[in-house]
C-alpha positions as CSV (number, residue, x, y, z in Angstrom):
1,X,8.0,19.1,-10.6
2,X,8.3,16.0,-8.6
3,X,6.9,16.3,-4.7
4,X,8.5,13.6,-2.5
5,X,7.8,12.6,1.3
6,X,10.1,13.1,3.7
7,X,10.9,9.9,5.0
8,X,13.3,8.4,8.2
9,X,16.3,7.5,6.3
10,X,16.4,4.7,8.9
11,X,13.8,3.1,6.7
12,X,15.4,2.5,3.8
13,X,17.4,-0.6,4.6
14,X,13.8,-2.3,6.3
15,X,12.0,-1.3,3.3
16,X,14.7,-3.2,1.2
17,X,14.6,-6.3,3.0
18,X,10.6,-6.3,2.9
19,X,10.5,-5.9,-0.9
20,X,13.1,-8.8,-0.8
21,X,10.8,-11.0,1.6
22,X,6.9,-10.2,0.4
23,X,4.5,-12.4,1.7
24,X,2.6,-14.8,-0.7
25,X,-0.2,-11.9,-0.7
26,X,2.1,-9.4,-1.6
27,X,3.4,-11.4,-4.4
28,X,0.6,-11.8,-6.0
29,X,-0.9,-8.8,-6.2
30,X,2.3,-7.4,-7.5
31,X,3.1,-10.0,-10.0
32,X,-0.8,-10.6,-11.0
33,X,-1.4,-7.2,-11.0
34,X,0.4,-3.8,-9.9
35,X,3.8,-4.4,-11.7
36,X,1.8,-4.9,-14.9
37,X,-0.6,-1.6,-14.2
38,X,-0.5,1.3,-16.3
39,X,-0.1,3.2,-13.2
40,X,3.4,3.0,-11.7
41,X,3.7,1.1,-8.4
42,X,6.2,1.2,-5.5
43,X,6.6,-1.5,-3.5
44,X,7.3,-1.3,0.2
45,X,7.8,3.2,-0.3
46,X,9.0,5.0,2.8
47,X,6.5,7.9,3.5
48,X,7.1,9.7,6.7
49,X,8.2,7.4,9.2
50,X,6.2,4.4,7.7
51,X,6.7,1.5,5.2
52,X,3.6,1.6,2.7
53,X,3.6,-1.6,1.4
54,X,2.6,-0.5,-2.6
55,X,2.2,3.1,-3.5
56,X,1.4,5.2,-6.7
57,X,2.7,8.5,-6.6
58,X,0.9,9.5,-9.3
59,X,-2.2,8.7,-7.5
60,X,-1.2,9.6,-4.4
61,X,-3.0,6.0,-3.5
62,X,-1.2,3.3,-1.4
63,X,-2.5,-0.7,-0.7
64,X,-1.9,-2.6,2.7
65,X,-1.8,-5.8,2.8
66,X,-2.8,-6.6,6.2
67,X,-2.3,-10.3,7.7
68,X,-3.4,-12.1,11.2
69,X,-1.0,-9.3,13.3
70,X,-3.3,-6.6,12.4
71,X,-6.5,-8.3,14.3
72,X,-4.5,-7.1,17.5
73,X,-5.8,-4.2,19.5
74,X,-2.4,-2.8,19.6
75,X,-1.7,-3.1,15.9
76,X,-5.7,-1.6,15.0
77,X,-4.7,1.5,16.6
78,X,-1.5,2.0,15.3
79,X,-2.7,1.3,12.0
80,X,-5.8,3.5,12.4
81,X,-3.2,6.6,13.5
82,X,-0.7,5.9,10.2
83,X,-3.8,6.0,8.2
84,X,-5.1,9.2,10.1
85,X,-1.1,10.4,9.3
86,X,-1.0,9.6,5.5
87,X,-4.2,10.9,4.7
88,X,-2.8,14.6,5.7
89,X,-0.6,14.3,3.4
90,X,-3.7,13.8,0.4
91,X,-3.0,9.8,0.6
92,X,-6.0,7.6,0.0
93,X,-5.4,4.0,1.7
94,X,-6.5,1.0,0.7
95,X,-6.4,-1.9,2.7
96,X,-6.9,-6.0,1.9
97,X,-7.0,-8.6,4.0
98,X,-4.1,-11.4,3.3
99,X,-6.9,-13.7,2.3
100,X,-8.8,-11.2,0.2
101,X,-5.9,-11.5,-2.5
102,X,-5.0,-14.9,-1.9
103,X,-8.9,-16.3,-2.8
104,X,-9.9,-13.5,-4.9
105,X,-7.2,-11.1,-6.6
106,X,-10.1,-10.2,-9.3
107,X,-12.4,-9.0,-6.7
108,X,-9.4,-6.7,-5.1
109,X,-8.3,-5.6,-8.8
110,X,-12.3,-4.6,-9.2
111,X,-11.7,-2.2,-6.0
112,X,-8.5,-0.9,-7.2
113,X,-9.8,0.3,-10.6
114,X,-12.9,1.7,-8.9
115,X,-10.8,3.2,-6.9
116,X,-8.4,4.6,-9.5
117,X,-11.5,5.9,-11.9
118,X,-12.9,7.8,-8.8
119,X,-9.5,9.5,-7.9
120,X,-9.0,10.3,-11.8
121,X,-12.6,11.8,-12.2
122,X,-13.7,13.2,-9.1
């Protein structure tokens, strides 16, 4: 049986135009990476009222890619509350620093698949 997340149907639309306008982060680490994964990836999944920006439902594991904005005080605690929401739901978050992929996608491919072997084998 297949479990979806209810999601605001308001999001759908957003969610579209971000997979059309990824940043140069985001494209890589789905072209050099997820969209190539065994695992099958979502890109920019409405879950709840948020826009995860790649999610494996299979794993129940999404990946933020998190630029400059996120340094603000603001943006840290609204992050820290989605993550505080999507983990109710059983989601594991991972989250990269724009940079991170940019100067070393190997390294943050290394953390997904530890990640991935721990949620497979706990």
């Amino acid at each position: 049986m297949r479990r979806s997340f209810l999601y605001n149907p308001k999001l759908k639309l957003r969610a579209r135009q971000m997979r059309n306008e990824m940043t140069a982060a985001e494209k890589k680490l789905w072209y050099g990476y997820l969209e190539q994964d065994r695992n099958r990836w979502l890109r920019q999944k409405p879950i709840g009222d948020y826009i995860i920006d790649f999610y494996c439902p299979k794993l129940k594991l999404a990946i933020e890619v998190d630029g400059t904005t996120h340094l603000e005080n603001k943006d840290k605690v609204y992050d820290k509350k989605r993550t505080e929401e999507l983990e109710k739901l059983g989601i594991k978050i991972l989250r990269f620093w724009n940079n991170d992929i940019l100067d070393g996608l190997a390294e943050v491919e290394n953390v997904i698949e530890e990640q991935i072997k721990n949620i497979k084998s706990p």
